[in-house]
N, C-alpha and C positions, 0 to 999 in steps of 0.2 A: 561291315555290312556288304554284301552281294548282290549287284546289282544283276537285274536279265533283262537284257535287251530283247522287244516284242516287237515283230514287226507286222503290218499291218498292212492288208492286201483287199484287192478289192475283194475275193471271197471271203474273209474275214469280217469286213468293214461292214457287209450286213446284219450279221451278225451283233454287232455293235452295235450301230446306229437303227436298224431297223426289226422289227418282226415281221410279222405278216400284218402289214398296215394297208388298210382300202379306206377310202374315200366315195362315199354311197358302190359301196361293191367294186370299184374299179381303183388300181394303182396310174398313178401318174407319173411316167418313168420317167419322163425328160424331169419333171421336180424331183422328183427323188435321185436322181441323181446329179444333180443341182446339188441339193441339200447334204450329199454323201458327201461333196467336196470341201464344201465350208467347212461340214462339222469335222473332219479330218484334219483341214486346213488349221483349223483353232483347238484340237485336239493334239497337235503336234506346236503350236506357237504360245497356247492361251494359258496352259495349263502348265502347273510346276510337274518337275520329273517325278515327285512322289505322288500326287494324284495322277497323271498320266497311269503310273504304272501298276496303282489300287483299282481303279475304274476298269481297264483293260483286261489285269488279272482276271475281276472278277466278272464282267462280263463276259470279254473272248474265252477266259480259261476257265471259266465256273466256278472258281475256288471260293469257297466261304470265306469273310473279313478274318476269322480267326485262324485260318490259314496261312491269308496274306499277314497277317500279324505275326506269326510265327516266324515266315521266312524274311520279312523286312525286318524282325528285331521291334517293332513296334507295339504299341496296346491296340487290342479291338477298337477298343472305340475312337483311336485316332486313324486308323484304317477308314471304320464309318465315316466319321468326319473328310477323310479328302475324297471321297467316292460323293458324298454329297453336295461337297463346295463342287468337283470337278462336272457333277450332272449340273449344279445351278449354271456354271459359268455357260456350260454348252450348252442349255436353254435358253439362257438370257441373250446368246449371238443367235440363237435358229431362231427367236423370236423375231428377229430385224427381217427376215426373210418369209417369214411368214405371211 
């Protein structure tokens, strides 16, 4: 199996972590960028290297789960599966901050 190493930058990182989020119309940058740090932080420590690199895939790179299934050697629905556990884990830590 073929690992690719992703790396992760703050122009990227919004991408990931955020859309175009407001809060009654206005963004609040010192939190959100607060928030970019943690979820990185636990995105790089919390998470196993195969969800790391399903979640990332498919958020920073776009790539459909059947994709990332193809080029990890995996089945779709275990792609799904750590994209889901890896958004639960990073909920559950941006929860404490919230």
């Amino acid at each position: 199996m073929k690992t690719k190493l992703i790396h992760i930058t703050p122009k990227n990182m919004n991408q990931l972590f955020f859309g175009t989020q407001s809060h009654n119309g206005h963004t609040n940058e010192e939190s959100r960028n607060k928030m970019k740090k943690i979820l990185y932080s636990a995105l790089q420590t919390e998470l196993t290297e195969r969800q790391r690199t399903c979640i990332i895939e498919h958020y920073l790179n776009g790539k459909k789960e059947k994709d990332i299934a193809l080029e990890q050697n995996l089945n779709p629905s275990t792609v799904s599966r750590h994209i889901t556990q890896a958004k639960k884990k990073l909920r559950h830590i941006a929860s404490y901050y919230m």
